[in-house]
N, C-alpha and C positions, 0 to 999 in steps of 0.2 A: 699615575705617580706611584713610584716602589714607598712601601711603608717602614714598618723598623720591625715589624711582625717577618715579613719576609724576610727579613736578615738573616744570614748561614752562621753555623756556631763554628768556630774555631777553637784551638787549644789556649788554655791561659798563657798572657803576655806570650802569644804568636809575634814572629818577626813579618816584616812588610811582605814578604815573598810569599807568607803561608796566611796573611793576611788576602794579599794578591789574586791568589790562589783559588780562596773560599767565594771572594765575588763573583771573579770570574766566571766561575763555575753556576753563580744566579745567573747569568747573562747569559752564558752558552746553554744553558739547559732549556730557555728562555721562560724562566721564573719572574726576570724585569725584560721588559716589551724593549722595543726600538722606540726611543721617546720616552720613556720612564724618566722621571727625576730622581735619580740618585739620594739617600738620606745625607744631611748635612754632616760635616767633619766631626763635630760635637757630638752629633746623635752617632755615629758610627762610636767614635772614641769612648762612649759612656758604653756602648752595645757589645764591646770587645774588648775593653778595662787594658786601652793602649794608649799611649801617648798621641799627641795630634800629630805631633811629626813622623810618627810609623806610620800614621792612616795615611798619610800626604804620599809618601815612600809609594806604599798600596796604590793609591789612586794615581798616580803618575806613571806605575810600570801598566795599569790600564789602558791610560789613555795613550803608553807608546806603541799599547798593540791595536789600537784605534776602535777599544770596546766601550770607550766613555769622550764624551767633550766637555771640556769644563769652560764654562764662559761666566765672566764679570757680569754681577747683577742677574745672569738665568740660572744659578748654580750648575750640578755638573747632570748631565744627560744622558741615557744609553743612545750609541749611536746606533743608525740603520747596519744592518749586517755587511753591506756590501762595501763599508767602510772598516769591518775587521781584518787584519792583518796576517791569514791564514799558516800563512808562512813561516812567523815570526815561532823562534822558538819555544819562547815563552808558551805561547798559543798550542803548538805542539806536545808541551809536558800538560798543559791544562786538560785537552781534548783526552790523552790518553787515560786519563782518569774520568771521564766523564760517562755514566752510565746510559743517561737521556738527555740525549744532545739537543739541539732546537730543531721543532720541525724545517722548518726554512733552511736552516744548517746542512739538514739530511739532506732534504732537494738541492741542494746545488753541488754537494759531494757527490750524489748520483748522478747530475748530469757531469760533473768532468767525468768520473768511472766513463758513462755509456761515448762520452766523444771521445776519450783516450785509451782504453782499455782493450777494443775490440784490434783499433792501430797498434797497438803495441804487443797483441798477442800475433799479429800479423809479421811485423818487425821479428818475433820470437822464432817464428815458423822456417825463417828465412836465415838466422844466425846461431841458435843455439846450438851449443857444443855439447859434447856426451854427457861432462858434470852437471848443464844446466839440466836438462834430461831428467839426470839423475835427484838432480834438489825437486825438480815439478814434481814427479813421481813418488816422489819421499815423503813430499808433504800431500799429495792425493791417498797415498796410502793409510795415512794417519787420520786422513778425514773419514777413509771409510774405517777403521779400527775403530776410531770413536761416537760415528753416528748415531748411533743406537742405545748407545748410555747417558741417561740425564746426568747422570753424575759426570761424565766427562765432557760435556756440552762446554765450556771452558777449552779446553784440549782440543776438540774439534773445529773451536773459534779461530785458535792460535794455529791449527794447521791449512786451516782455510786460508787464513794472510798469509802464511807463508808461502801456498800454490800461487798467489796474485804478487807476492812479492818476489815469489820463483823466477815468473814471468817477467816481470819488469827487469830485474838483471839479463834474463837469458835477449832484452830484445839488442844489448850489448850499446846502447845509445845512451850516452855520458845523461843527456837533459833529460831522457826520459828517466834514466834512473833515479836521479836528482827531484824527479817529480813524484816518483814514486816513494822515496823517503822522505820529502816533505809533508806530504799527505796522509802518509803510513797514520795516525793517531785518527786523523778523518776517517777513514777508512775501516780501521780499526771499530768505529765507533757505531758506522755504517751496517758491517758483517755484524756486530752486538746483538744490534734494536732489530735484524734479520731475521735472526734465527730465534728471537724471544718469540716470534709470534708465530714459529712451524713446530711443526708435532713431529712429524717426519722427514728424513731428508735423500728419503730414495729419488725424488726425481731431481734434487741436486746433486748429487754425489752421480749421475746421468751426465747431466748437461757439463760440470767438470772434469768427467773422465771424456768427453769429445772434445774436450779443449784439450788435454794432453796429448790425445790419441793425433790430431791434425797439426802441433806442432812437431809431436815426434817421427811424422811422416811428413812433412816438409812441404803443409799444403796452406798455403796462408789464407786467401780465400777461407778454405774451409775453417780454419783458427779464429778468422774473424766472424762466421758466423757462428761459430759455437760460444764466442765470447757473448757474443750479441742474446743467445740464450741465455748463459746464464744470468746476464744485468733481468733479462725479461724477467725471470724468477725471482731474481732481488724488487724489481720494482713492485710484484705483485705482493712479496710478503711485506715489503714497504707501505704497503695499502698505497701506491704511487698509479700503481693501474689495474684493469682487471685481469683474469684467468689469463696467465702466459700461454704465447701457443703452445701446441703440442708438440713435443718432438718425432721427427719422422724418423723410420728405421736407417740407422747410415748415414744420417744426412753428409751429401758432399763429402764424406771421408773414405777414401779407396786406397785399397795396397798398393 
């Protein structure tokens, strides 16, 4: 059962969106469990020195993202995850703020990543035009300018998403793109909790330059397995599995 100790602090007299906002944010970080009982409207309202009909506002743009259920006589509930509304925009500006998302959250980002990403750098291999080329490359370039500086480890983040968000337009497919801007904040939040836990990023900055290098040589096969590495180095710094393979000299990528 969530307590009133757990409760997130907000600014004085917050409106219901940044009311919204701050719960939220207990629930995706997963500070209240799947099953937690939510604190009563009263105890919220005296915790956040808001009116009951701001709290209600709040807990209603919750439960439209299907982070809470509210039922007569069991008050209200965090729901199981697989009942959040990933999609929802709401959810989208939440996430993108969110430093330590839930573990359970990460895992299931990573597995769309590993079932979509590796297809869609393949897709990429086979349509990408000069400019898209030229944005993968752009944003590869940046990642290795910034690798190496804790201080730009921020910069190195944002140009990471960009080479994955390179890709997802370069694979020129309306629904993939569309999947891949929905997600963007998931993802976003994925590459974060990533790179908190590597020192260095030379065998990444590796395994993404063979992804560039086999779309821009128009070898999709090869695109998909070098995507397929770097998820393996995400999962590892994920603590999702152990020691990624090794990469072999070349792999599959020929002039």
């Amino acid at each position: 059962m969530s307590d009133r100790q757990s409760l997130p602090h907000a600014p004085a007299n917050a409106d219901a969106a940044t009311l919204a906002a701050a719960l939220a944010h207990t629930i995706l970080s997963g500070r209240w469990a799947c099953g937690d009982t939510v604190p009563r409207e009263l105890d919220l309202c005296e915790h956040f020195g808001v009116s009951r009909n701001r709290i209600r506002n709040a807990l209603a743009t919750l439960s439209a993202c299907g982070l809470i259920e509210r039922t007569a006589g069991r008050g209200t509930v965090v729901c199981d995850i697989s009942e959040w509304h990933l999609l929802d925009p709401n959810m989208s500006l939440w996430l993108s703020r969110l430093e330590t998302p839930h573990p359970r959250l990460v895992n299931e980002v990573f597995a769309f990543r590993l079932a979509a990403e590796p297809y869609v750098s393949e897709l990429a291999a086979r349509a990408a035009t000069a400019l898209d080329l030229a944005q993968i490359e752009s944003a590869f370039n940046g990642m290795c300018d910034t690798a190496h500086d804790p201080a730009q480890r921020s910069a190195h983040i944002d140009h990471d998403v960009a080479f994955h968000d390179a890709i997802y337009r370069a694979s020129h497919n309306l629904v993939w793109r569309q999947m891949g801007i929905l997600l963007r904040p998931s993802i976003v939040a994925l590459i974060q909790r990533s790179h908190h836990r590597v020192d260095r990023l030379d065998d990444s900055l590796e395994r993404h330059r063979r992804v560039l290098e086999a779309i821009r040589m128009r070898q999709p096969d090869a695109a998909r397995e070098a995507t397929e590495h770097v998820l393996a180095r995400t999962a590892t710094d994920l603590e999702l599995s152990g020691r990624p393979p090794e990469l072999r000299p070349g792999v599959n990528i020929t002039p």
